[in-house]
C-alpha positions as CSV (number, residue, x, y, z in Angstrom):
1,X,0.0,0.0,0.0
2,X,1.7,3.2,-0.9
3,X,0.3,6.6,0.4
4,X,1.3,9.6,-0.8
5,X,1.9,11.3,2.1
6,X,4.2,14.7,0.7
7,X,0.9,16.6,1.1
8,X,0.5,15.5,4.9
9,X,3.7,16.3,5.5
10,X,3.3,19.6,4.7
11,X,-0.3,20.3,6.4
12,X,0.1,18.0,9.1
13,X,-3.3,16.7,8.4
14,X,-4.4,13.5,6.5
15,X,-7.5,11.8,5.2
16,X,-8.7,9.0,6.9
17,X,-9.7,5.5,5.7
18,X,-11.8,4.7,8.4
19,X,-14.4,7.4,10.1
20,X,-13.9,5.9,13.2
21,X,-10.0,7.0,13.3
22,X,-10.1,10.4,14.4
23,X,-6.6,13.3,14.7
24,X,-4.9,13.6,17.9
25,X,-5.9,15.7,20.6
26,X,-4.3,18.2,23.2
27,X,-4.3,16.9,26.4
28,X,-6.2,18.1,29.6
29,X,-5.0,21.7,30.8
30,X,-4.7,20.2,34.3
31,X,-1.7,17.5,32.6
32,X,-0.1,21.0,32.2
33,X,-0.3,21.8,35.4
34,X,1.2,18.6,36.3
35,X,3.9,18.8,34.1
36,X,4.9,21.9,35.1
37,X,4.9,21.3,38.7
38,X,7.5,17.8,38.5
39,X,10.1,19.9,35.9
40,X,10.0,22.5,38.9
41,X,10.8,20.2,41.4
42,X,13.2,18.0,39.6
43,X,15.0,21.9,38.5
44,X,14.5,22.5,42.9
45,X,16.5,19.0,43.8
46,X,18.9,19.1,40.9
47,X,20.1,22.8,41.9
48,X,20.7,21.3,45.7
49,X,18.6,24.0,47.0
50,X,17.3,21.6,49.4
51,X,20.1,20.5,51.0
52,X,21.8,21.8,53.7
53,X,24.5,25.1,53.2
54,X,28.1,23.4,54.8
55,X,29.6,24.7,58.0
56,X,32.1,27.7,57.4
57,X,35.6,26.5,56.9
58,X,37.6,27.4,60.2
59,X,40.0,29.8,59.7
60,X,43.3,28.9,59.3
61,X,45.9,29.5,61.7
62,X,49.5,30.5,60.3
63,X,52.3,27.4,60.4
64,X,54.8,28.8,62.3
């Protein structure tokens, strides 16, 4: 079965064979959301935010 598919290429849109196959459709505002909010908090614990700041190195003392 060959297709000629140059013009569906171009408009990103095709005809169907079967009326029961329908395009693709956006997802739900609110997977948005959800997306959003984990690449946030995987950008929060990647940057070590979280974590504790170290203790202040002591000062050194000159090696007489």
């Amino acid at each position: 079965k060959k297709h000629n598919l140059t013009k569906a290429m171009l408009t990103g849109k095709t005809e169907q064979q079967y009326p029961e196959q329908k395009p693709a459709q956006g997802g739900h505002w609110l997977a948005f959301v959800f997306a959003l909010a984990v690449a946030c908090g995987a950008v929060y614990v990647a940057s070590g935010e979280w974590q504790a700041k170290p203790a202040p190195a002591p000062a050194a003392a000159p090696a007489w």
